[in-house]
DOSEDO-869306 format. One record per atom (N, C-alpha, C, CB): residue in three letters; residue number from 0; atom name; x, y, z. Coordinates in Angstrom, 1 decimal. Glycine has a CB too. Example, Ala and Ser with C-alpha at 12.3 -4.5 7.8 and 13.67 -1.06 7.14 Angstrom:
// DOSEDO-869306
 resn resi name      X      Y      Z
  Ala    0    N   13.2   -5.7    7.8
  Ala    0   CA   12.3   -4.5    7.8
  Ala    0    C   13.2   -3.3    7.8
  Ala    0   CB   11.3   -4.5    9.0
  Ser    1    N   12.8   -2.2    7.1
  Ser    1   CA   13.7   -1.1    7.1
  Ser    1    C   12.9    0.0    7.9
  Ser    1   CB   14.1   -0.6    5.7
***
This chain:
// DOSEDO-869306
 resn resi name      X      Y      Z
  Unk    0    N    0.8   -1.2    0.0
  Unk    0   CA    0.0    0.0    0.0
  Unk    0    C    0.9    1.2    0.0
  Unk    0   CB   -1.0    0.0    1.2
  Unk    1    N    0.4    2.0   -0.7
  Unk    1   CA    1.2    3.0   -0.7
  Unk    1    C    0.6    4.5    0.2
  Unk    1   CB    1.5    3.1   -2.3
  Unk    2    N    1.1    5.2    1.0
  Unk    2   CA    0.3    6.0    1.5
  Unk    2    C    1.1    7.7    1.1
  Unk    2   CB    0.1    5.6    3.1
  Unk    3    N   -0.1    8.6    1.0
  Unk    3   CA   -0.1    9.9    0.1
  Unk    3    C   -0.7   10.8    0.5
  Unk    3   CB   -0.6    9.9   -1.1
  Unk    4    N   -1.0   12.3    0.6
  Unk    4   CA   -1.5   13.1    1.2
  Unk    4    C   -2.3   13.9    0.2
  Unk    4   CB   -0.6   13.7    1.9
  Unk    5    N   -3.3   13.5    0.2
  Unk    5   CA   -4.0   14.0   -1.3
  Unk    5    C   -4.9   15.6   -0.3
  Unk    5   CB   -5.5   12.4   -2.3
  Unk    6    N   -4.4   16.8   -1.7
  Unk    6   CA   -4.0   17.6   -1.3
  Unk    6    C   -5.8   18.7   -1.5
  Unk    6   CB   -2.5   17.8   -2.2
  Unk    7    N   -6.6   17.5   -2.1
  Unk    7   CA   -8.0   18.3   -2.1
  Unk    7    C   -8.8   18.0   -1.2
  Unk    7   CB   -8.8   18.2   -3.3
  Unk    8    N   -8.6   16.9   -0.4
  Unk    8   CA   -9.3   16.2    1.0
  Unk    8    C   -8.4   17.1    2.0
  Unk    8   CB   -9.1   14.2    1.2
  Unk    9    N   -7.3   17.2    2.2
  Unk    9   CA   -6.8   17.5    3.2
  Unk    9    C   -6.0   16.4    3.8
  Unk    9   CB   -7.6   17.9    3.9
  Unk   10    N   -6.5   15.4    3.2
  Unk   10   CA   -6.0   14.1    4.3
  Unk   10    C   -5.0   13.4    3.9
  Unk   10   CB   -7.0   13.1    4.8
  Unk   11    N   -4.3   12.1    4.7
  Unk   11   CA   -3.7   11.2    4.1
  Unk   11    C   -4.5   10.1    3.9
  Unk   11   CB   -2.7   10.9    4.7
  Unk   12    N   -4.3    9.2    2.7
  Unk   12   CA   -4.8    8.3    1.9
  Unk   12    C   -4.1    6.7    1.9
  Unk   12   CB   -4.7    9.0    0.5
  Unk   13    N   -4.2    5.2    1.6
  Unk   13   CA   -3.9    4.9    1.1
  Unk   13    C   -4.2    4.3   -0.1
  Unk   13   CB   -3.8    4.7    1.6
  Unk   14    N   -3.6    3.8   -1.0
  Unk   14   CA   -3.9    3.3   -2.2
  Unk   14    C   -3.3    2.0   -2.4
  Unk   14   CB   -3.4    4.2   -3.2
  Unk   15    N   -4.2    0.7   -2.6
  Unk   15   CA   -3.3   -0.6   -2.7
  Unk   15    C   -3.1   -0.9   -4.1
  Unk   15   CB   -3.9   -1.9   -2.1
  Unk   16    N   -1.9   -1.7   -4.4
  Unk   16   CA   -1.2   -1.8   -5.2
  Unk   16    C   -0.8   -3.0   -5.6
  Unk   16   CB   -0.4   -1.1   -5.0
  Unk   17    N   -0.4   -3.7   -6.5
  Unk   17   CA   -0.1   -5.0   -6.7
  Unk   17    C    1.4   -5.4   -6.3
  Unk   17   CB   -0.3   -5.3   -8.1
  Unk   18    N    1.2   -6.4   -5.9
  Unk   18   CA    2.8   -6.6   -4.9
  Unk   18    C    3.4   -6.3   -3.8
  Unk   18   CB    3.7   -6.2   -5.4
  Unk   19    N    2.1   -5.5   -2.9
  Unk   19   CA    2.9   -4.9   -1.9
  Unk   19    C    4.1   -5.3   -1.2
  Unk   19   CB    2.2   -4.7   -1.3
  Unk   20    N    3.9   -6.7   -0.9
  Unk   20   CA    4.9   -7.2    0.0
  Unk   20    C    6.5   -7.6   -1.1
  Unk   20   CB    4.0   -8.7    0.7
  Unk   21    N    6.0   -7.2   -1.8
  Unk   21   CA    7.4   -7.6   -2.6
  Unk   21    C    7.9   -6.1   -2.6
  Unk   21   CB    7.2   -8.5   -4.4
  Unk   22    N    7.1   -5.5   -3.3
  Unk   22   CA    7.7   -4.0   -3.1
  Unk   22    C    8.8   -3.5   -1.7
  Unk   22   CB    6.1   -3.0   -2.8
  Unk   23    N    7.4   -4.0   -0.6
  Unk   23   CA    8.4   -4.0    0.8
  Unk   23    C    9.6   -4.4    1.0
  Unk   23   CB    8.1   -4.6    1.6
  Unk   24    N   10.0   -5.7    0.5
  Unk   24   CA   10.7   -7.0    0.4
  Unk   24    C   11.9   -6.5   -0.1
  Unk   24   CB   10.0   -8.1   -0.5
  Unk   25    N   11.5   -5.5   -1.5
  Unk   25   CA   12.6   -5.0   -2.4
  Unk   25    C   13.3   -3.9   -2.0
  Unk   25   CB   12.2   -4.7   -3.7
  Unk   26    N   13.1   -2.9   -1.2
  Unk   26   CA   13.1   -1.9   -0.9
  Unk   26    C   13.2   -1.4    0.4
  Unk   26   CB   12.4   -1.7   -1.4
  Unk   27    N   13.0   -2.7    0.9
  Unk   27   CA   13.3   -2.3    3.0
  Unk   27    C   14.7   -3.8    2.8
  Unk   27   CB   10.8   -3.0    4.9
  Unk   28    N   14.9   -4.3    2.1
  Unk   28   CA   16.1   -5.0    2.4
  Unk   28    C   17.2   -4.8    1.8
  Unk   28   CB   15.9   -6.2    2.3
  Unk   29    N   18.5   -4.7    2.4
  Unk   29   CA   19.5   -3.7    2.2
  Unk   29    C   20.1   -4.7    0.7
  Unk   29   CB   20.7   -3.4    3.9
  Unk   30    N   20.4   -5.7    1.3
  Unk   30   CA   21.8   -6.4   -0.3
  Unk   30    C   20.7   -7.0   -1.1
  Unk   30   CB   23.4   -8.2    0.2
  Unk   31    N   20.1   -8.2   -0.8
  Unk   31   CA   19.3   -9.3   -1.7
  Unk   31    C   18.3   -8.3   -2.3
  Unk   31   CB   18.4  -10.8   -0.7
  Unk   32    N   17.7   -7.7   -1.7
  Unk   32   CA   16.5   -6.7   -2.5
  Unk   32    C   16.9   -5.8   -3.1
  Unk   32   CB   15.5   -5.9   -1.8
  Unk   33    N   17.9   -4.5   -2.6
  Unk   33   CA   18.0   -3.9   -3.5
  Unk   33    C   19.3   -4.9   -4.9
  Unk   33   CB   18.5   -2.4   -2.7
  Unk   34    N   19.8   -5.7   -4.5
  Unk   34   CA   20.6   -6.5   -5.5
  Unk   34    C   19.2   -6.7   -7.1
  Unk   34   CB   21.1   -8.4   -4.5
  Unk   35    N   18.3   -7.5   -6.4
  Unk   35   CA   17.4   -7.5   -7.8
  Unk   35    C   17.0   -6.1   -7.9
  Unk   35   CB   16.1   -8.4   -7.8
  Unk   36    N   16.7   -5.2   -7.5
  Unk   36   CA   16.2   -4.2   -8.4
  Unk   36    C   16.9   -3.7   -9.1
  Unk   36   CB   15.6   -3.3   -7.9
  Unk   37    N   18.3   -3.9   -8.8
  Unk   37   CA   19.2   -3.2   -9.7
  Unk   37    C   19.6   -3.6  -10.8
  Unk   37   CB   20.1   -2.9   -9.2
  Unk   38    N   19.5   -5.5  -11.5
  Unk   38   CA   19.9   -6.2  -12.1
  Unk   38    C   19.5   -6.6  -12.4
  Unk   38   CB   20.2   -6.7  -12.0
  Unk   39    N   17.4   -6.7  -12.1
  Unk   39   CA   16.6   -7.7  -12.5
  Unk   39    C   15.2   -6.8  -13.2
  Unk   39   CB   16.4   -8.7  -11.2
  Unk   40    N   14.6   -6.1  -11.9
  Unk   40   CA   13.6   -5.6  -11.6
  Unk   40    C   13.4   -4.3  -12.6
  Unk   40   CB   13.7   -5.4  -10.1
  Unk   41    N   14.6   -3.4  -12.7
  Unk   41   CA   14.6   -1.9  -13.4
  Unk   41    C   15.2   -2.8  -14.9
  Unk   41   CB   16.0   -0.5  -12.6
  Unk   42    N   14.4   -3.9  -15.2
  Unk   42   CA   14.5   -3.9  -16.9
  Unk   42    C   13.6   -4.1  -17.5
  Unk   42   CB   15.1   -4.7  -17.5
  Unk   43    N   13.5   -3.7  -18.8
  Unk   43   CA   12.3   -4.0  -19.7
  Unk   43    C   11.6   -5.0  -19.8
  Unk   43   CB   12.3   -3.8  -20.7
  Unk   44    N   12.2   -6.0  -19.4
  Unk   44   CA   11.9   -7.0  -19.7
  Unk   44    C   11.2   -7.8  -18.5
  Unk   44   CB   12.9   -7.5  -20.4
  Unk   45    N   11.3   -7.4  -17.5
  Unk   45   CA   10.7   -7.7  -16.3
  Unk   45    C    9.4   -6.6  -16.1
  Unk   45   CB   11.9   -7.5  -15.2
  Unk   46    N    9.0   -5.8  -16.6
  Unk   46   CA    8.1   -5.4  -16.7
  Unk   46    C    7.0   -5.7  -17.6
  Unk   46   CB    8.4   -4.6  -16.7
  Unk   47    N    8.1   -6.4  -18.8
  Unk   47   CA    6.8   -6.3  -19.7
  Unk   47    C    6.6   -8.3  -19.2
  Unk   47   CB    7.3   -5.8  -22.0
  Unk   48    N    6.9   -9.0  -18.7
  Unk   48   CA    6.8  -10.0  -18.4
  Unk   48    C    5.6   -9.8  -17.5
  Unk   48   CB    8.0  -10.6  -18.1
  Unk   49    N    6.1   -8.7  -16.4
  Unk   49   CA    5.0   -8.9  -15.4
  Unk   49    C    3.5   -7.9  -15.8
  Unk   49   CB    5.8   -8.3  -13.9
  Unk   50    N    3.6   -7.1  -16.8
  Unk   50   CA    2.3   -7.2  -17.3
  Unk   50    C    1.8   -8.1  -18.5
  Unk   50   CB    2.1   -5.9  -17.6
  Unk   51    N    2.2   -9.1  -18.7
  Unk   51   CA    2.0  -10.1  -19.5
  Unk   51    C    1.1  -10.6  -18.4
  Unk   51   CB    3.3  -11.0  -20.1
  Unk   52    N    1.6  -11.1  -16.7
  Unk   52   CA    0.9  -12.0  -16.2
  Unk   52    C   -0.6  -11.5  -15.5
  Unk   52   CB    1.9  -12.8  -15.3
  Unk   53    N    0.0  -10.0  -15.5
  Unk   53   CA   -1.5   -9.3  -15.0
  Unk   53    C   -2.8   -9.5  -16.3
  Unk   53   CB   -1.1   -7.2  -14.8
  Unk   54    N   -2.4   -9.6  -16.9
  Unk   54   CA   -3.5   -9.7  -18.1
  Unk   54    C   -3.8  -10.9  -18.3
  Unk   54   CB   -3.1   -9.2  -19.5
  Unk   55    N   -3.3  -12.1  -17.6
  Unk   55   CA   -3.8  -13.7  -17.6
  Unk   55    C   -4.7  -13.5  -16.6
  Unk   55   CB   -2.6  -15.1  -17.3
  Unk   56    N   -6.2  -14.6  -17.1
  Unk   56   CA   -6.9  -14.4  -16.2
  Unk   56    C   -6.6  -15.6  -15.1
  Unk   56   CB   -8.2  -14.3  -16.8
  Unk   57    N   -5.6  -16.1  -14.8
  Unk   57   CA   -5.2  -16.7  -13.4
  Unk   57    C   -5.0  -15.6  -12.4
  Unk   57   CB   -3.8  -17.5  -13.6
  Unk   58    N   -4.1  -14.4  -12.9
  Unk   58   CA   -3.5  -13.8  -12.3
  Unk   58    C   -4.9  -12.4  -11.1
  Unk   58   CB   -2.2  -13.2  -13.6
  Unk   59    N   -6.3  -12.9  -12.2
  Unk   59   CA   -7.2  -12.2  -11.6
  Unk   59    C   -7.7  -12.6  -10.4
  Unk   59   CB   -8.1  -12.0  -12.3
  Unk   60    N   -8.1  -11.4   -9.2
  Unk   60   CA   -8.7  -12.3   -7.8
  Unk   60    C  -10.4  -12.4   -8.1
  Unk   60   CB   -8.4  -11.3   -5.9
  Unk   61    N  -10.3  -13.4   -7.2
  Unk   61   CA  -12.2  -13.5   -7.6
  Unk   61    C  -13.1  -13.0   -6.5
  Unk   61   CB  -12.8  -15.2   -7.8
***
């Protein structure tokens, strides 16, 4: 989840997101997480892989 201060409410918000815990995972852990984002995660090809699987309907919740 990502949290934001949206600026026409006044308030703070969250917003969920796909992957949270990996996000976390990638990004609160110092060597192994930031190691893949730097190598793996920040390529084209890992993006377009992972919206490949968002568009299978396995990948939908019911």
């Amino acid at each position: 989840m990502i949290k934001f201060y949206n600026r026409k409410s006044k308030e703070y918000q969250v917003e969920k997101v796909a992957g949270n815990l990996a996000i976390k995972w990638i990004y609160g852990s110092r060597l192994v997480g930031k190691g893949l984002l730097h190598f793996l995660i920040k390529r084209r090809i890992a993006s377009k892989l992972y919206g490949l699987y968002c568009s299978l309907p396995v990948s939908r919740k019911r």
